[in-house]
C-alpha positions, 0 to 999 in steps of 0.5 A, a space after each residue: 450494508 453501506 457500501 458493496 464488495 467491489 468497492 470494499 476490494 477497491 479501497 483495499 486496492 488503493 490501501 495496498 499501493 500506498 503501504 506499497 510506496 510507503 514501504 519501499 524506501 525502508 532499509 535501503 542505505 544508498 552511503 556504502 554503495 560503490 560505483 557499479 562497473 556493469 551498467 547497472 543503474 548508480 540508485 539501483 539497491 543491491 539487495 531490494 528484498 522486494 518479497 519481504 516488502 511486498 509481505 509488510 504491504 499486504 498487512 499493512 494495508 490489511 490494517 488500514 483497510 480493517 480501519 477504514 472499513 471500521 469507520 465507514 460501518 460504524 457511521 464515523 464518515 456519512 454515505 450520501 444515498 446515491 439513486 438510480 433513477 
């Protein structure tokens, strides 16, 4: 195995936060907004849908995850043999 399940979760960590920051701006339209009268922050979305996004994110970055996984295993991308000593 080329490479150990502490790093495999740490790719898919680091997949999962950039589908995240990919994700986030999608379906928000910022034209028809009114000014709020409450305090609350002018960029602020009415309707984040932040549970659906999070949803997309987890498959999305399972994907890019399964792909990057598929490359390093099928020996696309070389390893360097790192020692201990």
């Amino acid at each position: 195995m080329p490479i150990g399940p502490i790093t495999m979760f740490s790719i898919y960590v680091i997949c999962w936060w950039v589908a995240l920051f990919t994700v986030l701006p999608l379906g928000m339209n910022q034209q028809d907004q009114t000014p709020p009268t409450d305090g609350a922050q002018w960029g602020a979305p009415d309707k984040p849908n932040l549970k659906k996004k999070f949803i997309t994110t987890t498959w999305v970055g399972a994907i890019l995850w399964a792909v990057i996984m598929a490359v390093i295993f099928l020996g696309l991308v070389p390893i360097p043999e790192v020692s201990g000593t």
